[in-house]
C-alpha positions as CSV (number, residue, x, y, z in Angstrom):
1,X,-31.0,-27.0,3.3
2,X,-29.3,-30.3,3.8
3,X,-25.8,-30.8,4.4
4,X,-25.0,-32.3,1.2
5,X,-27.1,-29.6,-0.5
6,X,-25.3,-27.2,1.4
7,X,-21.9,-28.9,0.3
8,X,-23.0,-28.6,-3.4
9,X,-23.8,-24.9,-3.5
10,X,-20.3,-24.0,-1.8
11,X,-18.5,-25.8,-4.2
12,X,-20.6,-24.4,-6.9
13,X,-19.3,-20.8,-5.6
14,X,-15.6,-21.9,-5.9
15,X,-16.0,-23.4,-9.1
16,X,-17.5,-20.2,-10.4
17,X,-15.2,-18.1,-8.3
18,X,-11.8,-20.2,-10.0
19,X,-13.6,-20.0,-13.4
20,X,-14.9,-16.1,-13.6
21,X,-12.8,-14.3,-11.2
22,X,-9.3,-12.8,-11.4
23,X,-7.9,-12.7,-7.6
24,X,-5.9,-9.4,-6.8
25,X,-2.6,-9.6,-5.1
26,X,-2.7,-13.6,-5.5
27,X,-1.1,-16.8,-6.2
28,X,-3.0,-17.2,-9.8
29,X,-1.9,-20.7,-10.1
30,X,-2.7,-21.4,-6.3
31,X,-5.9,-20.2,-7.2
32,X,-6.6,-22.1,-10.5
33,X,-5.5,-25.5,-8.2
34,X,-7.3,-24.8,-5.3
35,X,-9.9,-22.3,-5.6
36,X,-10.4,-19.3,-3.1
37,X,-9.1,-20.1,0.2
38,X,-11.5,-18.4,2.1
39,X,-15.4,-17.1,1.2
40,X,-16.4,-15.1,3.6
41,X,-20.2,-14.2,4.6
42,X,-20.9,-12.0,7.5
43,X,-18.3,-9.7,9.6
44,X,-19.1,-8.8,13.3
45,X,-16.8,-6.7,15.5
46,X,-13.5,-7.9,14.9
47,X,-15.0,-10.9,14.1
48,X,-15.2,-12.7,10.0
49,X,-17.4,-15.8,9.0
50,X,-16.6,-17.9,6.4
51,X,-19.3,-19.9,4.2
52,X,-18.7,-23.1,6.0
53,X,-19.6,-21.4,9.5
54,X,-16.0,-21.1,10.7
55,X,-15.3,-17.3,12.8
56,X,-11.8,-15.5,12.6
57,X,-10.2,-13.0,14.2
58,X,-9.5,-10.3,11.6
59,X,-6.5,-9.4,12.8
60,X,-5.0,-7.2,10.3
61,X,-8.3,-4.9,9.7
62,X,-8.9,-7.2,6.7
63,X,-6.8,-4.8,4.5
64,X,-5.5,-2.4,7.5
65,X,-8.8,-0.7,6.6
66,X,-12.3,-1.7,8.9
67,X,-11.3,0.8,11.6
68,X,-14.9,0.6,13.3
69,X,-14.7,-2.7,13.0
70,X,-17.1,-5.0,10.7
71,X,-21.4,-5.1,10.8
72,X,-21.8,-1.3,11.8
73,X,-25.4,-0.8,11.2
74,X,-25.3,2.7,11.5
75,X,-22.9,2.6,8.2
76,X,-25.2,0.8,6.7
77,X,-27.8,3.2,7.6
78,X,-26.2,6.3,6.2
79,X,-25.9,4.7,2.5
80,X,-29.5,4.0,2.8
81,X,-30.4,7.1,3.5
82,X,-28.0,8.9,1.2
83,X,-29.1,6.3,-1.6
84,X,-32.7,6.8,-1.0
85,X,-32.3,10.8,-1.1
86,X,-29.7,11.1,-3.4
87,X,-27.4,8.2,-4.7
88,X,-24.5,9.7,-7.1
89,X,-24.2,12.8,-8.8
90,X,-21.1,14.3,-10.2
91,X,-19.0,17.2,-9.0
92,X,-18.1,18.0,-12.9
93,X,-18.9,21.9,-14.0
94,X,-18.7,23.0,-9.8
95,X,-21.7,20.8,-8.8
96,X,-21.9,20.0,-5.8
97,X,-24.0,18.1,-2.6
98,X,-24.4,18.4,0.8
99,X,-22.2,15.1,2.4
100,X,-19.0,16.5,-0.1
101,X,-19.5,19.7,1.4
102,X,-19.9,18.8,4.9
103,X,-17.3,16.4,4.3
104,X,-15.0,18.9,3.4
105,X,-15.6,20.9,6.4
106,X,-15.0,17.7,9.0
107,X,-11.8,16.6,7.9
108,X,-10.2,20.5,7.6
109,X,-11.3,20.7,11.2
110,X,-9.7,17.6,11.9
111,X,-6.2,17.5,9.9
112,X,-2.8,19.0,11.0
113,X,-1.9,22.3,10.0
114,X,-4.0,24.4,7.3
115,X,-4.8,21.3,5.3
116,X,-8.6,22.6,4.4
117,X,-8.9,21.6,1.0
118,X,-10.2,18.0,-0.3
119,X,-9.8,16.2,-3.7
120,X,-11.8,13.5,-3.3
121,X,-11.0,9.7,-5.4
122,X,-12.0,6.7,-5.5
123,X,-9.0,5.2,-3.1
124,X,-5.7,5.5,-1.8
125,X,-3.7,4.8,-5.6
126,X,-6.1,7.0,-7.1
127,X,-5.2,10.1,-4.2
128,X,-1.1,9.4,-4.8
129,X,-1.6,9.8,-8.8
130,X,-3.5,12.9,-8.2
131,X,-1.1,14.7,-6.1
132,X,1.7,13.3,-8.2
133,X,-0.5,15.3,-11.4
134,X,-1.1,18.2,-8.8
135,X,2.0,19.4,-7.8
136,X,3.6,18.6,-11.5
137,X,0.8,20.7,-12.9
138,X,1.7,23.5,-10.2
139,X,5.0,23.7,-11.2
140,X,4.0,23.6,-14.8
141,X,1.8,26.6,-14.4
142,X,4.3,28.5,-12.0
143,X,6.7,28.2,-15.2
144,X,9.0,25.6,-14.0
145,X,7.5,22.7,-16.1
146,X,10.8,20.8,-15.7
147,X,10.1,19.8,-12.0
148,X,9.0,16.9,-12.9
149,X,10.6,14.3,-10.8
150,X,9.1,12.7,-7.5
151,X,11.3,10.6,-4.6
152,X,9.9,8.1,-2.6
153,X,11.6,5.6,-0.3
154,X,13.0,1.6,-0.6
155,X,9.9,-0.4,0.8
156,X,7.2,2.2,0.2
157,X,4.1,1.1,-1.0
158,X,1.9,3.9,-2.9
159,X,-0.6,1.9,-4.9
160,X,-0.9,-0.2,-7.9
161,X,-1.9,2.1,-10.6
162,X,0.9,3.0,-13.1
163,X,2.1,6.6,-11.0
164,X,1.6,5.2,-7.7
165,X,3.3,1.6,-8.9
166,X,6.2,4.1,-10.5
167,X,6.9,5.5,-6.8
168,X,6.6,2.0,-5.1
169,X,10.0,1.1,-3.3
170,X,9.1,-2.6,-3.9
171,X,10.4,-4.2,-6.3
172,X,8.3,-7.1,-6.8
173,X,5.2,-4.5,-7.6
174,X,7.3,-2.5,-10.1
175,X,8.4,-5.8,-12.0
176,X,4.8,-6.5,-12.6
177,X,4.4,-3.0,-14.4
178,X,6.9,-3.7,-16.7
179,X,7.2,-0.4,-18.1
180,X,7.4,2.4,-15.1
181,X,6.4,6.1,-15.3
182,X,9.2,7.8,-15.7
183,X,10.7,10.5,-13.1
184,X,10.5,8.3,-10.5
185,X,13.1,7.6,-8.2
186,X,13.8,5.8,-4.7
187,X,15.8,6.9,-2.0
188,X,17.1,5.0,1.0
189,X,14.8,5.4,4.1
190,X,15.5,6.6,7.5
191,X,18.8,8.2,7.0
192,X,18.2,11.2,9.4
193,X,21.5,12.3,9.7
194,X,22.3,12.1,6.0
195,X,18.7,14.8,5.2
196,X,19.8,16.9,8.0
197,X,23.3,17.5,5.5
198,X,25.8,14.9,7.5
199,X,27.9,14.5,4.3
200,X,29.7,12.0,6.2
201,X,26.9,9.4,6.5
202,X,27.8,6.2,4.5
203,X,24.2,6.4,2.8
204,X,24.4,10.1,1.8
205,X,24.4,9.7,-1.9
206,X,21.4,7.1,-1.4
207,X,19.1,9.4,0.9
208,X,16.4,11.9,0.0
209,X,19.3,15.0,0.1
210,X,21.9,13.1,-1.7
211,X,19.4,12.1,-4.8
212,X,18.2,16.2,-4.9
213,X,21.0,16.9,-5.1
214,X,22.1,14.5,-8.1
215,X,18.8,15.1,-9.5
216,X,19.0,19.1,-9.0
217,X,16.7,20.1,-7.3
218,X,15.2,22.7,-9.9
219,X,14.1,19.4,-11.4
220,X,12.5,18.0,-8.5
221,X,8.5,18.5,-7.5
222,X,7.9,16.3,-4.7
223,X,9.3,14.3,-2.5
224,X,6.8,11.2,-0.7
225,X,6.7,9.3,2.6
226,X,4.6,6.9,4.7
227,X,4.8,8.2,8.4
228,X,5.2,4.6,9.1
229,X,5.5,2.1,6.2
230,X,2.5,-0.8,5.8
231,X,3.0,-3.0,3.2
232,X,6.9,-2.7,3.0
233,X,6.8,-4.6,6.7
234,X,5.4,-1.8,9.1
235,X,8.7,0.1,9.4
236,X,8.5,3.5,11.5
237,X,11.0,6.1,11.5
238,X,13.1,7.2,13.9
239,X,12.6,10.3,15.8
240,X,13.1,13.4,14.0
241,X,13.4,11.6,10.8
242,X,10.1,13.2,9.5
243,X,10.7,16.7,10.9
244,X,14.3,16.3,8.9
245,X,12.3,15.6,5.5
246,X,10.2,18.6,5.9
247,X,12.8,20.9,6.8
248,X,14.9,19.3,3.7
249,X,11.9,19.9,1.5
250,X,11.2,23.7,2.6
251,X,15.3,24.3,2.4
252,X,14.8,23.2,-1.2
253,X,11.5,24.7,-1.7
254,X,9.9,20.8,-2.6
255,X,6.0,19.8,-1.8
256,X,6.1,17.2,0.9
257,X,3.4,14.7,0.3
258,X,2.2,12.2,2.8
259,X,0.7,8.8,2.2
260,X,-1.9,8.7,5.2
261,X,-4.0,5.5,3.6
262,X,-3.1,3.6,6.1
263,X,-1.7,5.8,8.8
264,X,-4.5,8.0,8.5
265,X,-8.2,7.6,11.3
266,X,-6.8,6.5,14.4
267,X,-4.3,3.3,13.5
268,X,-1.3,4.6,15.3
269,X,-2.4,6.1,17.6
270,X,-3.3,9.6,16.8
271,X,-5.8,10.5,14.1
272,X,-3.3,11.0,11.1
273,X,0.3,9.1,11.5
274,X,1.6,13.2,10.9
275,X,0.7,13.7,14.0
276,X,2.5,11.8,16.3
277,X,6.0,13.7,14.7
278,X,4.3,17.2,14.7
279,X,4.8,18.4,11.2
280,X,2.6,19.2,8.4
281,X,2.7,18.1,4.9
282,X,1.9,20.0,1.8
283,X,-0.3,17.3,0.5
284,X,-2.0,14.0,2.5
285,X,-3.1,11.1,1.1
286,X,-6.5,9.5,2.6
287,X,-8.3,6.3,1.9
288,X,-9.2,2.9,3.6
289,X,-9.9,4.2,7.2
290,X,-12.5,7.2,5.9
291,X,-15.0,4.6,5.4
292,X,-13.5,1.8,7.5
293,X,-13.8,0.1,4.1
294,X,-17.8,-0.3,3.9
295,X,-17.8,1.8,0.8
296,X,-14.9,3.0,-1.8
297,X,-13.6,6.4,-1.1
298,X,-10.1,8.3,-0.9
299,X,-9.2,11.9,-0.8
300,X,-5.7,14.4,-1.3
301,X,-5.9,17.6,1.2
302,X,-3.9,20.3,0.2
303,X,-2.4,23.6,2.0
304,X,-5.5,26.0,1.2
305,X,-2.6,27.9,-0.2
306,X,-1.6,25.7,-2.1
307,X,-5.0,25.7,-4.0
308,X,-5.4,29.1,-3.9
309,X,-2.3,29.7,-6.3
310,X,-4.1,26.8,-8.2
311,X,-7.0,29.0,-8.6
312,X,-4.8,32.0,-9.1
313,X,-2.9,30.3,-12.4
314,X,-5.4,28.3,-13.6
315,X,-6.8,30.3,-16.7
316,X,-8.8,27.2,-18.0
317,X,-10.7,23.9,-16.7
318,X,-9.0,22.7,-13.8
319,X,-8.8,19.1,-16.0
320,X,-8.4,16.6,-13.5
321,X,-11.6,14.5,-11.9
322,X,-13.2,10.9,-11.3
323,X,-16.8,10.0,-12.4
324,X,-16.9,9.0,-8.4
325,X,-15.1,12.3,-7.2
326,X,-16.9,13.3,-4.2
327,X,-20.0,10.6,-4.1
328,X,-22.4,11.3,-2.5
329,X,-23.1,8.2,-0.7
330,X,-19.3,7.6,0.0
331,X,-19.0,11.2,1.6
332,X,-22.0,10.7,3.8
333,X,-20.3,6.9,5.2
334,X,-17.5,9.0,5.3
335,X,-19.2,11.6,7.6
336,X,-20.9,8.9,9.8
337,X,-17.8,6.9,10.3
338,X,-15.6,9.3,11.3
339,X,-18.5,10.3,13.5
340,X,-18.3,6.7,14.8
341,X,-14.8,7.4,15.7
342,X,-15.1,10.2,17.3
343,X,-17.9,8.9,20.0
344,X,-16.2,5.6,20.5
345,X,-12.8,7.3,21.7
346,X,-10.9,5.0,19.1
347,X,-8.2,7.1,18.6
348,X,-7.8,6.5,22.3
349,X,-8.3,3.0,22.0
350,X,-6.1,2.4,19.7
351,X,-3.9,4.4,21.8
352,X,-4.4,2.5,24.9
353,X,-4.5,-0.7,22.9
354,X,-1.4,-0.3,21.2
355,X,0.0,-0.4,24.6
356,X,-1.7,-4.1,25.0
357,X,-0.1,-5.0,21.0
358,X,3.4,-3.7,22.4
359,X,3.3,-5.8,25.8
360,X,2.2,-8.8,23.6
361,X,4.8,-8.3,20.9
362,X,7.6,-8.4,23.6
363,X,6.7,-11.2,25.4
364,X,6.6,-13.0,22.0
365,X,9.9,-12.1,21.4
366,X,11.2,-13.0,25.0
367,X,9.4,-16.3,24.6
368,X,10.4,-17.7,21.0
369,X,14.2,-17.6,19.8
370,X,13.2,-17.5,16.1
371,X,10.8,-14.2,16.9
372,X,12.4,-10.7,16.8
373,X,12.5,-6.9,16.0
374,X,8.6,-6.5,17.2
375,X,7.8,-2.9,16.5
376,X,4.2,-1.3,16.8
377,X,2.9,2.0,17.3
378,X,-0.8,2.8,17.7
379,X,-2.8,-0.5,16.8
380,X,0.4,-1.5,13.5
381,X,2.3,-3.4,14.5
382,X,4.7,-6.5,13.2
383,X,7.1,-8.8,13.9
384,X,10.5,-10.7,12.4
385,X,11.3,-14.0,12.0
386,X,14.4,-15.8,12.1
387,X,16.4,-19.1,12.1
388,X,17.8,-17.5,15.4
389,X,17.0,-13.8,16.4
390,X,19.9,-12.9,18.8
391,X,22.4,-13.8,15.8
392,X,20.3,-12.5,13.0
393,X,20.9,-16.0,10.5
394,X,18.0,-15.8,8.8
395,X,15.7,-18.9,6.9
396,X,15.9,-19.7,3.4
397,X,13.2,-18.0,1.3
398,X,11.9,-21.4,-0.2
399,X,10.9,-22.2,3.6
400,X,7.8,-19.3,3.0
401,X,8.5,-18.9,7.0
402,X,6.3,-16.2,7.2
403,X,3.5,-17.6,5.2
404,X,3.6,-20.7,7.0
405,X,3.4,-18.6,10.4
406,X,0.4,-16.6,8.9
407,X,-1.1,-19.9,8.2
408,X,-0.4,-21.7,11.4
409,X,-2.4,-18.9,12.7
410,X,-5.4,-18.8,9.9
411,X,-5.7,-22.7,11.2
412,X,-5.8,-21.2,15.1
413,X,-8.7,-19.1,13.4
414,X,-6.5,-15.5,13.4
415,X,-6.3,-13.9,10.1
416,X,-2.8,-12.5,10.4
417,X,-0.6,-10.6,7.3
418,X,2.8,-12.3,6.2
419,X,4.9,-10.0,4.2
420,X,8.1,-10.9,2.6
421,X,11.2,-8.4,1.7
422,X,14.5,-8.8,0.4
423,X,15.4,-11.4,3.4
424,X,13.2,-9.8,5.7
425,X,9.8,-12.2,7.0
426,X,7.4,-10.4,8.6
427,X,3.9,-11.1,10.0
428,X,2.2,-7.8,10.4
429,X,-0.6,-7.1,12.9
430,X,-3.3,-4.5,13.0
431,X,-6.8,-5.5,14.1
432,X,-9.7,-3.5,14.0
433,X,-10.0,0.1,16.6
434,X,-12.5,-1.2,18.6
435,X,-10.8,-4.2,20.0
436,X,-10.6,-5.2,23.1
437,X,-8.2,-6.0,26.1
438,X,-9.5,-9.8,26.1
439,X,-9.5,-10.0,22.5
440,X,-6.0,-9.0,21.9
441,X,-5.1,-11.3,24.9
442,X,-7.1,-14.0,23.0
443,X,-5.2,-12.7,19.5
444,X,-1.4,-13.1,21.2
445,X,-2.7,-16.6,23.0
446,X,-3.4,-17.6,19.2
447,X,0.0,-16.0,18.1
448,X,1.7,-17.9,20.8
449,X,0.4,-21.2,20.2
450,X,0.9,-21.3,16.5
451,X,4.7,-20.1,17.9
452,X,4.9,-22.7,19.8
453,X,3.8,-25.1,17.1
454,X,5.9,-24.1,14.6
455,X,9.1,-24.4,17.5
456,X,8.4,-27.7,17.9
457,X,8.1,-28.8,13.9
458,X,11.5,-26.7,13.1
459,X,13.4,-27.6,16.2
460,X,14.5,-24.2,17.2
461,X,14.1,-24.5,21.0
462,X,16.2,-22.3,23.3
């Protein structure tokens, strides 16, 4: 193909692309103007290709979600071969397959506590809107139909479908809704001393205790947490702050639910985020990492206890499901990526790399005045930025700081995350499991040039 025939038939795709697709999560007039800003066509390691040639570092997972990294063959391979054998069928009536069933059995061996039982969805809004219904339809059946109400935190992210939008802590996905769920409600993160019953903490009223007890807590079902928060700017709590919320919910005899969709398969660290505090939730959320993204699948594991009082007050259909519940070909990526994991050590790697996103994030901030409160744990990790750091003065929000930083990098080839919050710019960072020492060296010498760059146009030298 020549180059000017090659020309034509890209912008043929962005015309079509601006004329026939609705962008998620988008600028809708940016897109109308410009067209996509990137189409991409192959992904190799940590690696993505654009149409016009050009190779990026994916440097947030694409959507903190290719674990095993992009072009995996032997995913590939497994949907063949489940496709080939046996596609789809449904899990209505107590049918049931092989890969759900083996499925099952892999990820009780490998969750924290007695979580043994799976729920399988579609992704990770669909698995918070099914244990929202879950534990509601518990406490309907034990005869408490009241306990209704479910907490989250300020700056959680659940989801985007109406119950998992209801519990978001951010307001600009909630204002979209328009009309929330109701018996929803958001307490004030982080406030250890205040849910271990410090009446004297400023933020008591605010924090998970203080809004039980307002609520009552015979009117409360669940109460839900990140272990570290993604989207609301990669926040993780302090030590013990966990352990406080699941002692507060068994004091008050409340289901803890955890939202694992990002945490969850090796990104910090440890397979599920729950375990680097050491607790165990009644309910986690799975998604994203399951199937590294190649294929659409999320899950809630429950307590087996849990289910077995399901079973135990359930006198009908159990009237809850997804035409893709438990699909077959999902289930046996699932199976062959966690697999994947497993032989490649990349829980460890992520591990040993985080180490390697940590040293890079401090010198960042050592180096540039306008970079600061780096945090990271496992391979998530994220970083501030500021007029000056040492005095906090922050930029002005029409200055897009952090999107300008995200694209300084995208033009450095580095596909980084900017995420905005109430005053807060952040540029989050979590690339791919299998990444290497070089390539996060090569990652950070991209992060610091763009720095650098950006010093120099905004004249904040030391």
């Amino acid at each position: 193909m020549s180059t000017q025939d090659k020309n034509a038939a890209i912008e043929e795709l962005k015309q079509l692309d601006r004329k026939h697709y609705l962008h998620p999560t988008s600028s809708l007039k940016q897109h109308q103007k410009d067209g996509p800003a990137q189409i991409f066509v192959e992904g190799k390691g940590i690696y993505l290709t654009n149409i016009n040639g050009e190779t990026f570092i994916d440097g947030v997972s694409t959507l903190w979600n290719v674990n095993v990294g992009h072009g995996r063959e032997e995913l590939a391979e497994a949907a063949k071969q489940q496709m080939m054998k046996l596609a789809y069928t449904h899990s209505f009536h107590t049918y049931s397959h092989e890969p759900v069933i083996r499925l099952s059995q892999k990820l009780a061996s490998m969750a924290p506590g007695d979580l043994n039982v799976s729920f399988y969805t579609s992704g990770g809004s669909e698995s918070n809107d099914t244990a929202f219904k879950l534990v509601r339809n518990y406490w309907k059946l034990k005869g408490q139909p009241n306990r209704t109400k479910i907490i989250s935190l300020e700056r959680a992210y659940h989801g985007v479908t109406v119950g998992a939008t209801s519990a978001t802590g951010l307001p600009t996905f909630q204002a979209f809704a328009n009309a929330l769920a109701p018996d929803f409600y958001q307490a004030k993160p982080f406030r250890t001393n205040a849910e271990l019953g410090d009446k004297s903490d400023p933020d008591y009223e605010g924090s998970i205790r203080g809004t039980i007890e307002k609520l009552g807590s015979e009117n409360v079902a669940a109460v839900i947490v990140e272990p570290v928060q993604g989207t609301g700017g990669v926040h993780i709590p302090p030590a013990g702050y966990l352990q406080a919320v699941r002692a507060l919910c068994d004091e008050f005899g409340i289901f803890m639910i955890t939202d694992e969709v990002i945490c969850g398969f090796g990104r910090t660290g440890t397979m599920f985020g729950a375990d680097n505090w050491d607790f165990v939730p009644d309910l986690m959320c799975i998604a994203k990492g399951i199937t590294s993204g190649y294929i659409q699948l999320g899950a809630v594991m429950m307590k087996e206890s849990f289910r077995d009082e399901l079973v135990e007050m359930t006198s009908d259909i159990f009237f809850h499901g997804f035409t893709y519940s438990g699909h077959p070909t999902a289930c046996a990526v699932a199976l062959r990526n966690i697999e994947i994991i497993e032989q490649e050590g990349l829980v460890a790697n992520s591990l040993e790399m985080g180490k390697e996103l940590e040293k890079g994030l401090a010198y960042l901030e050592q180096t540039f005045p306008f970079i600061g409160k780096a945090r990271s744990i496992g391979l998530m990790g994220g970083f501030e930025l500021f007029k000056d750091a040492a005095s906090g003065d922050k930029f002005e929000p029409s200055m897009r700081i952090a999107h300008r930083f995200a694209q300084a990098c995208l033009d450095r080839k580095l596909i980084l995350r900017p995420i905005v919050y109430e005053g807060s710019y952040v540029v989050a960072i979590a690339p791919p499991l299998i990444i290497t020492k070089q390539e996060n060296d090569k990652m950070f010498d991209i992060i610091a040039d763009a720095a650098a760059a950006m010093q120099k146009e905004l004249g904040l030298g030391k």
